[in-house]
C-alpha positions in Angstrom: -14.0 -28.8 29.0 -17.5 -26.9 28.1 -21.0 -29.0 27.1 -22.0 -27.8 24.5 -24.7 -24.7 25.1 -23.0 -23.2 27.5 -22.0 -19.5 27.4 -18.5 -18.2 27.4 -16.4 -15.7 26.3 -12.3 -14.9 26.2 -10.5 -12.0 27.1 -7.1 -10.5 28.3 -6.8 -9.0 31.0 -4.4 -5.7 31.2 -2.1 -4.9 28.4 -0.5 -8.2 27.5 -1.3 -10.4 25.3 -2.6 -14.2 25.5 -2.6 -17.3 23.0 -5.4 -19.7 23.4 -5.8 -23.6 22.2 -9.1 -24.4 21.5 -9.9 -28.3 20.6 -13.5 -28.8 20.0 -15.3 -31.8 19.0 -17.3 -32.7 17.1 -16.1 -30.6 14.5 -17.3 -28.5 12.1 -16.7 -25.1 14.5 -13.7 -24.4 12.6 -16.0 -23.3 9.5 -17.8 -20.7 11.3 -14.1 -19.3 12.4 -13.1 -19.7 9.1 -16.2 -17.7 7.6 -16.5 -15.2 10.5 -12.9 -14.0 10.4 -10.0 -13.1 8.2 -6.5 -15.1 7.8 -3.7 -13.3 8.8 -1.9 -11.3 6.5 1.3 -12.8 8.4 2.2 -15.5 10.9 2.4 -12.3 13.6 -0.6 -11.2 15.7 -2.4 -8.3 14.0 -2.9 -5.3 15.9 -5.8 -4.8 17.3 -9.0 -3.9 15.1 -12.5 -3.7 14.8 -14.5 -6.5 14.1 -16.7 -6.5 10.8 -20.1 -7.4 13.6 -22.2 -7.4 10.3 -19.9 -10.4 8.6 -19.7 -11.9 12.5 -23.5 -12.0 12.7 -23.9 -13.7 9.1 -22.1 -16.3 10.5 -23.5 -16.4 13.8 -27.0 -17.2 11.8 -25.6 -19.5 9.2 -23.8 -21.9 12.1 -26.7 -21.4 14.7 -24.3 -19.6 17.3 -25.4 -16.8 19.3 -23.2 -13.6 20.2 -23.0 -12.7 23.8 -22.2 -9.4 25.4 -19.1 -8.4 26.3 -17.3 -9.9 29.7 -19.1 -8.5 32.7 -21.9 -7.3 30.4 -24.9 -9.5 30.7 -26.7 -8.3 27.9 -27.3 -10.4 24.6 -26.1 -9.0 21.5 
């Protein structure tokens, strides 16, 4: 569980893979996913890619998020 504010971030560590459940409430987070990604073309993972940061950062502004840096990076994006 995470107040909301607080900073975070996900990550793998090594080669493999992870799956992650997220539950947040209130909602309303799942339109900024919805907006800042892309569905998949097929119920598999994709492989890797990168992100589109200009479409990400639209979104960021529209739903009042802010991007962090990287893991281990302290900078702000």
């Amino acid at each position: 569980m995470m107040p909301r504010g607080i900073p975070h971030t996900c990550s793998t560590l090594g080669d493999g893979s992870a799956r992650l459940l997220q539950i947040t409430s209130p909602a309303g987070f799942e339109k900024f996913i919805a907006e800042a990604g892309e569905p998949a073309a097929q119920p598999v993972v994709p492989p890797p890619a990168e992100p589109d940061v200009a479409k990400l950062l639209r979104a960021t502004a529209k739903y009042h998020k802010r991007m962090l840096g990287m893991p281990g990076n302290e900078e702000e994006r």
